[in-house]
FINUNU-887185 format. One record per residue: x, y, z of N, C-alpha, C, O in turn; residue number from 1. Coordinates in steps of 0.001 Angstrom, whole numbers, padded with zeros to 6 digits. Last residue first. Layout:
<atoms>
     n.px     n.py     n.pz    ca.px    ca.py    ca.pz     c.px     c.py     c.pz     o.px     o.py     o.pz  num
        X        Y        Z        X        Y        Z        X        Y        Z        X        Y        Z  NUM
...
</atoms>
This chain:
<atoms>
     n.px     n.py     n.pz    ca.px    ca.py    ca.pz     c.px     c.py     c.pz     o.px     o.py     o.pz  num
   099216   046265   118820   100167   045303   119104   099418   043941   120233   100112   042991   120598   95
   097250   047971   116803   097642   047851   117796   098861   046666   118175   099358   046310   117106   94
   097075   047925   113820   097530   048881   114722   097212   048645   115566   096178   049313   115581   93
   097110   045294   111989   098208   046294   113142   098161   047542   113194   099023   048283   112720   92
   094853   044668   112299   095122   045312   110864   096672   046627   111357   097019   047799   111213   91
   094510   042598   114214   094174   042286   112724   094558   043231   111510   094615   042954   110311   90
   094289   044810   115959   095177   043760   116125   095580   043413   114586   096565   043780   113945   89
   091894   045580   115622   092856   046659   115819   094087   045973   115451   094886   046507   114681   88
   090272   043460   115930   090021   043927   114708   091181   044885   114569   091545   045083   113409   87
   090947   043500   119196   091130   042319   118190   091123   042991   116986   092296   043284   116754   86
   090108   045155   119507   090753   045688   120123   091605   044260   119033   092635   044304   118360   85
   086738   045040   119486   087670   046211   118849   088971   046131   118607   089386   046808   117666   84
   086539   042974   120824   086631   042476   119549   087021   043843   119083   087770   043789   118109   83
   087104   044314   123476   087823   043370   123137   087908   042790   121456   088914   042325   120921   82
   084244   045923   123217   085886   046437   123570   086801   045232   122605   087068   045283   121405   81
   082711   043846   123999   083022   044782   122346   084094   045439   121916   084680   045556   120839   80
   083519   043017   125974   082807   042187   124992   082942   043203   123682   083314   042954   122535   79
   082649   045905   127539   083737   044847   127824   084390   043887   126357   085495   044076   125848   78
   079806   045917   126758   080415   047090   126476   082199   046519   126177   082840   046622   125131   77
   078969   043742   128095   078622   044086   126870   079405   044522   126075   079785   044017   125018   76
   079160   044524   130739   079287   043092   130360   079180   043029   128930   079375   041875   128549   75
   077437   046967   131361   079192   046913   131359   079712   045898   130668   080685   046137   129952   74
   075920   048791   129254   075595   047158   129800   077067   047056   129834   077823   047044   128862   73
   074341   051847   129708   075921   050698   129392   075789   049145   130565   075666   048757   131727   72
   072240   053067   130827   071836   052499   129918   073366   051860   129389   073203   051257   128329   71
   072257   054396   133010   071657   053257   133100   071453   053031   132210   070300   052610   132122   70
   074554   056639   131760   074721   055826   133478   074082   054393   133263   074770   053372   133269   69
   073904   058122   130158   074352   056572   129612   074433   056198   130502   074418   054970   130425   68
   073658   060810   131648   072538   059957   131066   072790   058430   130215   071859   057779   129741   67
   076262   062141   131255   075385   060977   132627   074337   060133   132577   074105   059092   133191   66
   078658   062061   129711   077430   061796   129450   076604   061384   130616   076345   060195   130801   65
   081427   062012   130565   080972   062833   129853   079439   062660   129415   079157   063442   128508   64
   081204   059585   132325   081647   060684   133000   081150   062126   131907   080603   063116   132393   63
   080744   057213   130578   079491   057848   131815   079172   059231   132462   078168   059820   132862   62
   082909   057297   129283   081477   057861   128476   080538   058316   129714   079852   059330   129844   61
   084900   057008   131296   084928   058107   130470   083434   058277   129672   082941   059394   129520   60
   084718   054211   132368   084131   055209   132802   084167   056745   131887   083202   057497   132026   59
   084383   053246   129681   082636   053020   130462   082754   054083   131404   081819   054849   131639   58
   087306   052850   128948   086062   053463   128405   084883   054315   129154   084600   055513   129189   57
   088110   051953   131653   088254   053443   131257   087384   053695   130383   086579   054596   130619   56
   086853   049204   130905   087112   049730   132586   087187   051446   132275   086271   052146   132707   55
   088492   048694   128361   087097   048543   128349   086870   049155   129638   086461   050253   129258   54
   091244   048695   129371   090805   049668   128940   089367   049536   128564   088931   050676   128408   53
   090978   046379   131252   091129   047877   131876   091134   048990   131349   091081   050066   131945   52
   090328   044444   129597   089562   044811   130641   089806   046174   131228   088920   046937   131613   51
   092574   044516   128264   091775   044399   127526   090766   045210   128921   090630   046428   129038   50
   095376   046277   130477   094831   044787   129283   093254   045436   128919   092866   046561   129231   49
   097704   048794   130247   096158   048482   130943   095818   047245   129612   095949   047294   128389   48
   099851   049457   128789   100478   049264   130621   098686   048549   131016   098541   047860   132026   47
   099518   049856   126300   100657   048650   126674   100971   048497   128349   101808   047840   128967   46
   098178   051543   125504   099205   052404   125791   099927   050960   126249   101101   051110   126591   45
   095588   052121   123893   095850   051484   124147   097712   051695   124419   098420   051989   123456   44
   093245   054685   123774   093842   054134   125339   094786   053097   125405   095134   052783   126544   43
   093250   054819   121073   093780   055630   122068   094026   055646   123180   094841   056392   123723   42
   091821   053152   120301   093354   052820   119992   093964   053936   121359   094814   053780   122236   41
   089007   053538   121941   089741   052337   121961   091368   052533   122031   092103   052319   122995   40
   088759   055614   120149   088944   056120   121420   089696   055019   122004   090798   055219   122515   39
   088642   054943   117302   089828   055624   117607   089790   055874   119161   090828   056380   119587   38
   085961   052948   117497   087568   052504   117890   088520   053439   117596   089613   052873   117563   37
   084391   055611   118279   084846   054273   119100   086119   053998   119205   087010   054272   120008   36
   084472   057298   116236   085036   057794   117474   085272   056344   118468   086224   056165   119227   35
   085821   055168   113252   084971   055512   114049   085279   056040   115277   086287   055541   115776   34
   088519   056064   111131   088109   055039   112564   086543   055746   112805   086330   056903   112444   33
   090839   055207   108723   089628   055935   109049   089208   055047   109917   089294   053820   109861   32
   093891   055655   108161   092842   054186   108677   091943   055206   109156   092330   056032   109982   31
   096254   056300   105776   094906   057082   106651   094430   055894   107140   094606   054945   106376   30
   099553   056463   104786   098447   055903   105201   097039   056788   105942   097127   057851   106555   29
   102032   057347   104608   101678   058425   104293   099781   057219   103945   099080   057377   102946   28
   104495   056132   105754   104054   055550   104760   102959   056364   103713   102907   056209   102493   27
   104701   058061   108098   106073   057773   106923   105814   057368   105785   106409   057779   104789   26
   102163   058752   109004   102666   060122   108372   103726   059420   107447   103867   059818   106290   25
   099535   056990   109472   101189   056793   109256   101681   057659   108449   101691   057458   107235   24
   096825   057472   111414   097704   058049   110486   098709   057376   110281   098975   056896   111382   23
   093101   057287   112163   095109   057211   112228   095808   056885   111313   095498   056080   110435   22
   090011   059759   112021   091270   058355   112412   092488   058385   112513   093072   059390   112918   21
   087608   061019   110966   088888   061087   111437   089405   059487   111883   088887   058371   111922   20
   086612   063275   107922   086709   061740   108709   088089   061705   109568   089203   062103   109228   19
   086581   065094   106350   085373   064637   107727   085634   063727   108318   084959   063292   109250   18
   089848   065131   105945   088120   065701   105331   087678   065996   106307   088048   066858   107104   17
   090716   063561   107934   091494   063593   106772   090193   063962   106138   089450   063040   105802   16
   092909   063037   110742   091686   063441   110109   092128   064233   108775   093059   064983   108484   15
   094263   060745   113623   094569   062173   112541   093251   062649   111653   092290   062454   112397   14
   097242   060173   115576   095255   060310   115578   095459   061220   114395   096324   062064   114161   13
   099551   058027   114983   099273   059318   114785   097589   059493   115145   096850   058587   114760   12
   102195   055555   114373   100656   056004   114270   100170   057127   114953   100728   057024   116046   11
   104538   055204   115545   104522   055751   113782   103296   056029   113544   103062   056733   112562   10
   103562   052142   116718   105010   053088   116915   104363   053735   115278   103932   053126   114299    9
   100726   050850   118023   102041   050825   116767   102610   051673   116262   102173   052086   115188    8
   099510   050403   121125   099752   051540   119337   101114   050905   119255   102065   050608   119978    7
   098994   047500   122948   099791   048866   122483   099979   049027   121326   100450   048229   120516    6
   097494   045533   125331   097027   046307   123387   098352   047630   124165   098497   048244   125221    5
   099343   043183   126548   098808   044384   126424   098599   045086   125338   099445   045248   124458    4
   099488   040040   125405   100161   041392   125863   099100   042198   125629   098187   042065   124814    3
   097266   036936   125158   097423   038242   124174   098329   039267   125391   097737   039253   126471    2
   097629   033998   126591   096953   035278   126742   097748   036364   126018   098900   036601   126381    1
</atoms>
């Protein structure tokens, strides 16, 4: 079983035009993100697994949106998380 998703030391939220994403200010990199997976990287702090930040997502969108209440398929949502979180993996930034 995969450790806890945690950012990769030196990464930054950042925006660069219109587009926002993360940064490596040393290498002087941009990874343009979608609000998804920059919200994703952003929870990933190395103390909550896969599930618990998919768990914060769902509740944070519900909480700022009420009207997604009956429409997040938690089982789904979870499931996507995770291949985010994978693809994050894949291009280290996350751990």
């Amino acid at each position: 079983m995969a450790a806890n998703p945690k950012q990769v030391k030196g990464l930054v939220p950042a925006k660069n035009g219109d587009d926002v994403g993360i940064a490596n200010q040393e290498e002087k990199k941009f990874y343009k993100l979608d609000m998804l997976h920059l919200n994703v990287w952003l929870l990933c702090d190395g103390k909550k697994n896969e599930d618990e930040v998919a768990k914060e997502l769902i509740k944070f969108l519900k909480e700022n949106n009420p009207e997604l209440e009956t429409k997040i398929d938690n089982k789904i949502l979870t499931e996507d998380v995770k291949t985010i979180i994978k693809k994050l993996r894949k291009y280290c930034l996350v751990e």
